[in-house]
C-alpha positions, 0 to 999 in steps of 0.5 A: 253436502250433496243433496242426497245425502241432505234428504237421507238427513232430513228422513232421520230426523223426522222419523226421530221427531215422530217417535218422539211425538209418539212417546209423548202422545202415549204418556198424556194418554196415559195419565189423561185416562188414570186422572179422568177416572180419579177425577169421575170417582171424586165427582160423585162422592162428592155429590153423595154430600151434596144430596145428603146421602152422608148427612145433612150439610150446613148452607156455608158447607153446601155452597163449598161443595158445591163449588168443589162439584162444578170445578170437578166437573170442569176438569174432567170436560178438559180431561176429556178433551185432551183425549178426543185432541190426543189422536195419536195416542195408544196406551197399549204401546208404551213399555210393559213391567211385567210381574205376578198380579192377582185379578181379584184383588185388581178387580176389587180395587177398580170396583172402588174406584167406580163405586161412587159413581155406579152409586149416583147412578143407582147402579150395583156392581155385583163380582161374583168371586171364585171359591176357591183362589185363582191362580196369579197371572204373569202381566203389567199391573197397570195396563191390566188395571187400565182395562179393567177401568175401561170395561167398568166405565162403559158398563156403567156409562151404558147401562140403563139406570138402577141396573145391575153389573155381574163381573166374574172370573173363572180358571180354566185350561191355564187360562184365566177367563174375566166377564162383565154383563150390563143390562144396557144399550146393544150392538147391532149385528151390522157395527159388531165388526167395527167395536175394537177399531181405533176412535170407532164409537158405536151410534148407540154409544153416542146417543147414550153418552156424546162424549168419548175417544173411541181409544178405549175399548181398541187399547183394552184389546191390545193390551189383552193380546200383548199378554197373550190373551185375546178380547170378545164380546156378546151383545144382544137386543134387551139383555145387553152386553158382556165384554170378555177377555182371557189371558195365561196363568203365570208359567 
């Protein structure tokens, strides 16, 4: 084998070896995000025992769930890890399955699985549905769920305490328009342009929360952009932020 041909081999195979390592890097992005956000919302149900929200707990009961809140507690830090050391990840890459999906339902269903922890956090998430029913929109069910979960768990994580969070949809020129309001942390005008960048975290952001991956919000805008939609935001010193997106109707 000549040498050329030695060194035409070795580029194939590793560029084999870099799309393998993508792909795998996409699938623990993936279910690490999917984990930690089950892992945050057990947290603090849990904790709504141990603060006897739901009734008074005996000293063998407390000291169980206690116990159960701290090993919680630590898997989500390693969750957290694995993402932060996850560089290479890209939820937004991997394959999309198409299909009908109704943003409302989606919307109430990622409500839920962030009620435990708004609630901990004296925080009220308020969606103010439309009248009338929206028409279905033609995406992945699962990626448009991702960005619903990414967009809650900042208004949360940011919000300042016992505040409110509006979320609204509305239809328009075949389009179906999704807001979400937190009275919280702003964006100063000089770092607005850098939100959306790859493992970007705004300085406000790390005073208020050190940790994160700064994957988040680049991944909820591609995947947006993917259905043919696109993602923006308004922020302002002492009313907050509002992140938006809008994606078509289904044909």
């Amino acid at each position: 084998m000549d040498k050329e041909t030695e060194i035409k081999k070795l580029m194939e195979e590793n560029k084999k070896m870099a799309e393998l390592c993508a792909v795998k890097a996409d699938i623990v992005s993936m279910s690490a995000h999917q984990i930690r956000t089950a892992l945050s919302g057990l947290k603090w149900i849990i904790k709504m025992f141990l603060d006897g929200d739901l009734g008074k707990l005996t000293a063998e009961q407390e000291n169980l769930i206690s116990k159960a809140y701290d090993s919680n507690d630590r898997a989500i830090g390693i969750v957290s890890e694995l993402l932060l050391a996850n560089k290479t990840e890209d939820i937004a890459e991997k394959k999309y399955i198409f299909s009908e999906v109704d943003l409302t339902e989606l919307i109430d269903n990622s409500i839920f699985d962030f009620s435990g922890e708004a609630n901990a956090k004296g925080i009220q998430m308020i969606f103010l549905k439309p009248e009338i029913r929206l028409s279905l929109v033609h995406g992945d069910k699962e990626k448009l769920r991702v960005v619903f979960q990414n967009l809650l768990e900042n208004a949360i994580k940011y919000s300042n305490g016992h505040g409110k969070i509006f979320m609204a949809l509305r239809e328009k020129d075949k389009i179906i328009e999704f807001s979400i309001k937190d009275i919280g942390i702003c964006v100063p005008d000089e770092n607005k342009s850098r939100i959306f960048e790859k493992f970007y975290r705004d300085p406000e952001a790390r005073k208020k929360d050190v940790i994160g991956s700064g994957i988040g919000l680049f991944n909820a805008k591609k995947i947006i952009e993917e259905h043919g939609g696109k993602m923006w935001f308004e922020s302002e010193k002492d009313t907050g932020t509002t992140f938006f997106f809008s994606i078509p109707i289904s044909k």
